[in-house]
MIZAKE-849507 format. One record per residue (C-alpha): x, y negated, z negated. Coordinates in steps of 0.25 Angstrom, whole numbers, m for minus. Each point is the difference from the previous one (the first is absolute). Layout:
R       x       y       z
R       X       Y       Z
...
//
This chain:
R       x       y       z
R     385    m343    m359
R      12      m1      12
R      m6     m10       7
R       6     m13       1
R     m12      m8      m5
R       0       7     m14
R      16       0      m2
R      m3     m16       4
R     m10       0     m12
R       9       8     m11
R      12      m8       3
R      m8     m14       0
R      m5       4     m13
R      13       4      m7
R       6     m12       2
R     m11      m6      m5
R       0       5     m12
R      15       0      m4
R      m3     m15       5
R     m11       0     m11
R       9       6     m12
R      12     m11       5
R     m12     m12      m1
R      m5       4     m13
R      16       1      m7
R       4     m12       6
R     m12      m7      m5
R       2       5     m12
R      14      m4      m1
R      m4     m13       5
R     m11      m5      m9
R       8       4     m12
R      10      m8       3
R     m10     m10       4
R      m6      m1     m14
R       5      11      m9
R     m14       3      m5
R      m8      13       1
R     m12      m7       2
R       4      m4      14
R       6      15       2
R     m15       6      m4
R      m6     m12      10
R       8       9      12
R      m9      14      m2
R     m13      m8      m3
R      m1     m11      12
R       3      14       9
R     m10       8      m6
R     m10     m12      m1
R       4      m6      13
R      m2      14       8
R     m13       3      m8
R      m5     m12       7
R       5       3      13
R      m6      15       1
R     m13      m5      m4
R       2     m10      14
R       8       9       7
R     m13       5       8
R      m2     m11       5
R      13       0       9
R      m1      15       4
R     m14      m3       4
R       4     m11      10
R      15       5       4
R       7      13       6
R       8       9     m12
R      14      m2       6
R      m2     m15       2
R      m3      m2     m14
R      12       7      m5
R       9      m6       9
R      m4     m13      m3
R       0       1     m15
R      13       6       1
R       5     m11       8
R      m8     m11      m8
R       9       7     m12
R      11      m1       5
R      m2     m15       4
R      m4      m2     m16
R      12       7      m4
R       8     m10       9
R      m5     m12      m7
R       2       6     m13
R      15       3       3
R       0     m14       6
R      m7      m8     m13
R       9       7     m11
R      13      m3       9
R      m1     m15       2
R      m9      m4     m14
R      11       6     m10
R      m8      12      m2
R     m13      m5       2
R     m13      m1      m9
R      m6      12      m6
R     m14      m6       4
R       5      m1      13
R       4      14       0
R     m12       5      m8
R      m7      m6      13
R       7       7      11
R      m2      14     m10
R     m16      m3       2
R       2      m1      15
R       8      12       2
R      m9       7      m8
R     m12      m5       8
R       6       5      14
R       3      15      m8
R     m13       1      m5
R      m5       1      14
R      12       8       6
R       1      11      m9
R     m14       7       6
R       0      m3      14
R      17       7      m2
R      m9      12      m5
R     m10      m2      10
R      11       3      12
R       5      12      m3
R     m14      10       6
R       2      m9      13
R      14       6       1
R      m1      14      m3
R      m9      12       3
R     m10       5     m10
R       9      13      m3
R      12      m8      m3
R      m5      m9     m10
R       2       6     m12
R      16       1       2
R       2     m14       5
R      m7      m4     m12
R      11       8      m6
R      11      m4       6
R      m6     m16      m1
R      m1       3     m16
R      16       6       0
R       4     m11       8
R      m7     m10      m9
R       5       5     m14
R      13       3       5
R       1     m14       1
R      m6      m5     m12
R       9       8      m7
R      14      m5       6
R      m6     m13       4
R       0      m4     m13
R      14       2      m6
R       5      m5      13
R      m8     m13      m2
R       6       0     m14
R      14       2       5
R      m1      m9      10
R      m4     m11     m10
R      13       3      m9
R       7      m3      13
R      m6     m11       6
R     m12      m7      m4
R     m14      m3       0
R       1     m11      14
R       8      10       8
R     m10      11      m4
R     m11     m10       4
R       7       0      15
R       2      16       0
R     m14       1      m2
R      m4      m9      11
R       9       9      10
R      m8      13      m6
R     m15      m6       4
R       6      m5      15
R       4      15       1
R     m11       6      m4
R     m10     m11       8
R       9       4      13
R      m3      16      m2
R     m14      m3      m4
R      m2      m9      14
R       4      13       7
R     m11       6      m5
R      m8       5      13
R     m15       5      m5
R     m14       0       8
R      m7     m10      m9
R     m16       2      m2
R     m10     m13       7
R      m6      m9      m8
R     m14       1      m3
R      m7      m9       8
R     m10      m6      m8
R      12      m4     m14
R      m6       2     m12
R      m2     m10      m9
R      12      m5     m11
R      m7       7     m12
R      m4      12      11
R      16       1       0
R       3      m2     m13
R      m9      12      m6
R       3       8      11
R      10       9      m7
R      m8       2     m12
R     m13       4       9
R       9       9       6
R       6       7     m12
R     m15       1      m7
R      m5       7      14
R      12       9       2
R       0      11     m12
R      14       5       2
R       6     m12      m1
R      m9      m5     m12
R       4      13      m8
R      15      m3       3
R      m2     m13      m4
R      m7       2     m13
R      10      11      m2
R      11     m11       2
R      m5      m9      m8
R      m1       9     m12
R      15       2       1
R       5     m12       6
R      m5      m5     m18
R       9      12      m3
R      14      m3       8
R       2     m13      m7
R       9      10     m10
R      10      m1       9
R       4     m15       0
R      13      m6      m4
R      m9      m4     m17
R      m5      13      m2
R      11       8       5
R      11      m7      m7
R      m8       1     m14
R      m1      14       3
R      15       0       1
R       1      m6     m12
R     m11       8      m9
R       1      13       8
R      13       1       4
R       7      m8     m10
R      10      m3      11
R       7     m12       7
R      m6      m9      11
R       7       6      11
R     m11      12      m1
R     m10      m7       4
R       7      m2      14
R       3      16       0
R     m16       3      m2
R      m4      m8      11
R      11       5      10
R      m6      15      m5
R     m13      m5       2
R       3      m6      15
R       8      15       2
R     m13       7      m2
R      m7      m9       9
R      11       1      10
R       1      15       1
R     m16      m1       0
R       0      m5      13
R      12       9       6
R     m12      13      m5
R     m11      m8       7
R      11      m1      12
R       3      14       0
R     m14       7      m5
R     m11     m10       8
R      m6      10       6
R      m3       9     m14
R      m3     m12      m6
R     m11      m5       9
R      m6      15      m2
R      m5      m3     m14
R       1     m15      m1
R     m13      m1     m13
R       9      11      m8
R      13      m8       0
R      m7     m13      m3
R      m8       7     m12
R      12       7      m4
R      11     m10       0
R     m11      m8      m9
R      m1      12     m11
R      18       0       3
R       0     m13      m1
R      m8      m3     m14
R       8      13      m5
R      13      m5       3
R      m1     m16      m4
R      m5       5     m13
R      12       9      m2
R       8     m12       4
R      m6      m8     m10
R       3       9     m12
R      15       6       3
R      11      m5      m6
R      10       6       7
R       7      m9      11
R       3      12      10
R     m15       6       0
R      m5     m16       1
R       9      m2      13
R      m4      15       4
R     m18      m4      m3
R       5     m14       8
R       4       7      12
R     m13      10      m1
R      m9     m10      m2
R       3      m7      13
R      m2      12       7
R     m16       2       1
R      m2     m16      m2
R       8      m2      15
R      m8      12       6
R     m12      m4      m4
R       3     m15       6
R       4       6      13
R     m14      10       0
R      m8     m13      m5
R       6      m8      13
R       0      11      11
R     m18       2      m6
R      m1     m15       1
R       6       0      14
R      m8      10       6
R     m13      m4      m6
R      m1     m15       7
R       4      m7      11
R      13     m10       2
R      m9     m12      m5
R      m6       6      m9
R      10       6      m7
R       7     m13      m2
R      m9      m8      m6
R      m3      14     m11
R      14      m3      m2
R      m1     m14      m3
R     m12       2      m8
R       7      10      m9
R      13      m8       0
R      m9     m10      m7
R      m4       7     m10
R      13       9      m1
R       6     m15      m5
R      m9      m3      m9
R       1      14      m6
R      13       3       0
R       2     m14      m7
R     m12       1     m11
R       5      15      m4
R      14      m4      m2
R      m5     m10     m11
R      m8      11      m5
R       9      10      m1
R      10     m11      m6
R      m9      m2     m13
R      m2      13      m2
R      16       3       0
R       0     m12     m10
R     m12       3      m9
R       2      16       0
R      13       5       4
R       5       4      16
R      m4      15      m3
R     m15      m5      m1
R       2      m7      13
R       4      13       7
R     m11       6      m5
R      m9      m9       5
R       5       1      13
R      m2      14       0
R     m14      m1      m4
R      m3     m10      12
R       7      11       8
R      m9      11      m5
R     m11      m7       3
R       3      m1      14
R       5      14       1
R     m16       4      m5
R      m6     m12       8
R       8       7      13
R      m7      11      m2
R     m12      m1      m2
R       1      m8      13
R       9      10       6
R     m10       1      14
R       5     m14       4
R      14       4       0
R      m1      11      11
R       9      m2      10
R      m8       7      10
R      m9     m12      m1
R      10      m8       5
R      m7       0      14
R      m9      m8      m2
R      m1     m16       5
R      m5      m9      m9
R      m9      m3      11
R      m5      13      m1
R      m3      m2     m15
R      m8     m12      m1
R      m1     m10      13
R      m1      m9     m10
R      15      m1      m3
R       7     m14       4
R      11       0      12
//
């Protein structure tokens, strides 16, 4: 975790990330001023989620035909040159167009869908077997510590300036994080010699997560409760506010900064107790499930602002350990390629998922009442807690030695 590569990786990413928050407030800012419609402001989180859907699906194809680290460089840079352009067209064209701006959205988006898993990809290169656990610890800690003061930053920073000089900051972000990125030094695998073909690349991740039984339970498990966390967007949790709670708006921003406490001090334990925690990895998966279930449920049903923020910060507890377990079993049951393209398999369907169980979850606020929805959840997190195990043999980490090549030859590079 000391070495200089890793510390390259981790500070490349975080500015990345605050880079992202700054983008998406000042885009916001800016489209609404543009147009004043919240049609063109629900346009933003559908071209991204749409426009990454269709770059996971392809991102095989690249990580097929390139190195890992020259891939993430280069979209980062590509980024980064879009972001230019954009800061460019909205100075001189009095704002710009929102069409015009919908457009550079899709293009970013496009270059994100296929960063995002060859970022994840890196991180076995970089650090031992043993260690993986607590850098993906420390990562998650880094990450949500960010997401939870990036965002009042952005926000502050848009009172004080405005959406154009946000714009700019976020350019100076991704140039940053591109440089540390560069200095990433890793031992990348050879190409195949005999490339497979473009549809070979493209259901490679998917033949991969069918042939590897760890990561297809993780992944059903995943599924399963990625329909369930859709109760803690910005719609649900505010009608809860307002049915549950019966409080001000304010108190959806303190259930979400105690949801992102749990997830931060989740990362400090995996820090602290790696070791422990690798020792019976199927129980804390199958056991935060039955937490998880029992404490969103809960959440759902009190009426009483201090236990809401208390079940908020619980809840984030388990769901963050069992994301840092999920990602150190993925990581040791495939290969740096591999792994990449599960990834961006999974990211496909993560987006489609995430975006159909929020309209789901949405209509059943509507039609029944926000306790109904938490309910619901629950139940889809039950299910997986029984789904888990009765599959608990595929979550041993003992079995984490194994290659995928070990498993089926069969399993695409």
């Amino acid at each position: 975790m000391k070495n200089t590569s890793f510390r390259c990786l981790w500070i490349g990413q975080a500015f990345a990330n605050l880079g992202d928050i700054f983008y998406v407030v000042g885009l916001i800012s800016l489209l609404y001023t543009i147009t004043g419609s919240a049609f063109y402001l629900s346009l933003l989180p559908f071209t991204t989620t749409i426009f990454r859907f269709f770059s996971s699906l392809l991102a095989p194809l690249v990580i097929d035909r390139f190195p890992l680290k020259r891939i993430l460089v280069q979209s980062q840079w590509w980024k980064t040159i879009l972001l230019v352009c954009l800061g460019i067209y909205i100075t001189n064209f009095n704002q710009g167009f929102s069409v015009a701006i919908i457009f550079f959205i899709a293009l970013i988006s496009l270059l994100d869908g296929v960063a995002a898993p060859v970022s994840a990809a890196l991180v076995p290169q970089l650090v031992p077997k043993d260690e993986r656990m607590k850098a993906n610890g420390f990562l998650n800690v880094i990450t949500q510590t960010i997401f939870v003061a990036g965002w009042p930053l952005g926000s502050v920073l848009l009172i004080s300036t405005n959406s154009s000089f946000i714009i700019w900051l976020t350019v100076m972000l991704f140039a940053v994080s591109t440089i540390y990125t560069g200095r990433i030094e890793i031992s990348e695998q050879t190409t195949d010699s005999v490339a497979p073909t473009n549809w070979g690349s493209i259901i490679s991740g998917w033949v991969a997560i069918r042939q590897i039984p760890t990561i297809r339970t993780l992944i059903s498990i995943d599924f399963i409760t990625t329909l369930a966390s859709s109760v803690w967007v910005a719609a649900v949790i505010y009608l809860y506010v307002e049915q549950n709670l019966q409080l001000g708006e304010e108190w959806w921003g303190y259930i979400n900064t105690s949801y992102f406490v749990g997830m931060i001090s989740s990362g400090l334990i995996v820090i602290r107790f790696a070791k422990k925690l690798e020792r019976y990895i199927g129980f804390f998966i199958t056991f935060g499930l039955f937490l998880s279930s029992l404490l969103i449920l809960l959440f759902g049903t009190t009426s009483i602002p201090a236990l809401a923020l208390l079940l908020a910060c619980l809840y984030g507890l388990p769901e963050q350990i069992r994301e840092i377990i999920y990602t150190k079993l993925f990581q040791d049951h495939a290969t740096e390629k591999t792994l990449a393209k599960i990834y961006a398999a999974w990211g496909a369907v993560i987006n489609l998922t995430f975006a159909g169980s929020v309209l789901l979850l949405g209509y059943i606020s509507e039609t029944y009442s926000v306790k109904t929805t938490f309910q619901f959840s629950s139940t889809l997190i039950f299910l997986a807690f029984l789904y888990a195990t009765f599959k608990r043999k595929d979550l041993q980490g003992e079995k984490c030695n194994q290659s995928p090549s070990s498993q089926s030859s069969n399993i695409p590079r």
